[in-house]
C-alpha positions, 0 to 999 in steps of 0.5 A: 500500500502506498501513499503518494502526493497530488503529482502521483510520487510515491512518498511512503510505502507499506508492505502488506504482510496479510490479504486484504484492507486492513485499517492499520496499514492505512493509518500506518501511513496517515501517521508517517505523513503528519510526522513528517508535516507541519502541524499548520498544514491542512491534509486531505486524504481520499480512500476508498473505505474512508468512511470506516477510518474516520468511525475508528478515529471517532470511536477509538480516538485514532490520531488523535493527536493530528 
C-alpha cells in the first residue's frame, strides 16, 4: 500500500504482510505523513473505505493527536 502526493510520487510505502484492507496499514501511513508535516498544514486524504477510518478515529480516538 502506498501513499503518494497530488503529482502521483510515491512518498511512503507499506508492505502488506496479510490479504486484504486492513485499517492499520492505512493509518500506518496517515501517521508517517503528519510526522513528517507541519502541524499548520491542512491534509486531505481520499480512500476508498474512508468512511470506516474516520468511525475508528471517532470511536477509538485514532490520531488523535493530528
Amino acid at each position: 500500500m502506498g501513499l503518494l502526493c497530488c503529482h502521483d510520487r510515491v512518498l511512503f510505502l507499506v508492505n502488506m504482510t496479510t490479504l486484504g484492507e486492513h485499517q492499520h496499514y492505512t493509518f500506518s501511513l496517515i501517521e508517517k505523513l503528519f510526522k513528517h508535516l507541519l502541524s499548520s498544514y491542512t491534509v486531505g486524504i481520499l480512500y476508498n473505505i474512508v468512511c470506516t477510518l474516520d468511525r475508528s478515529c471517532t470511536k477509538w480516538d485514532f490520531l488523535k493527536e493530528y
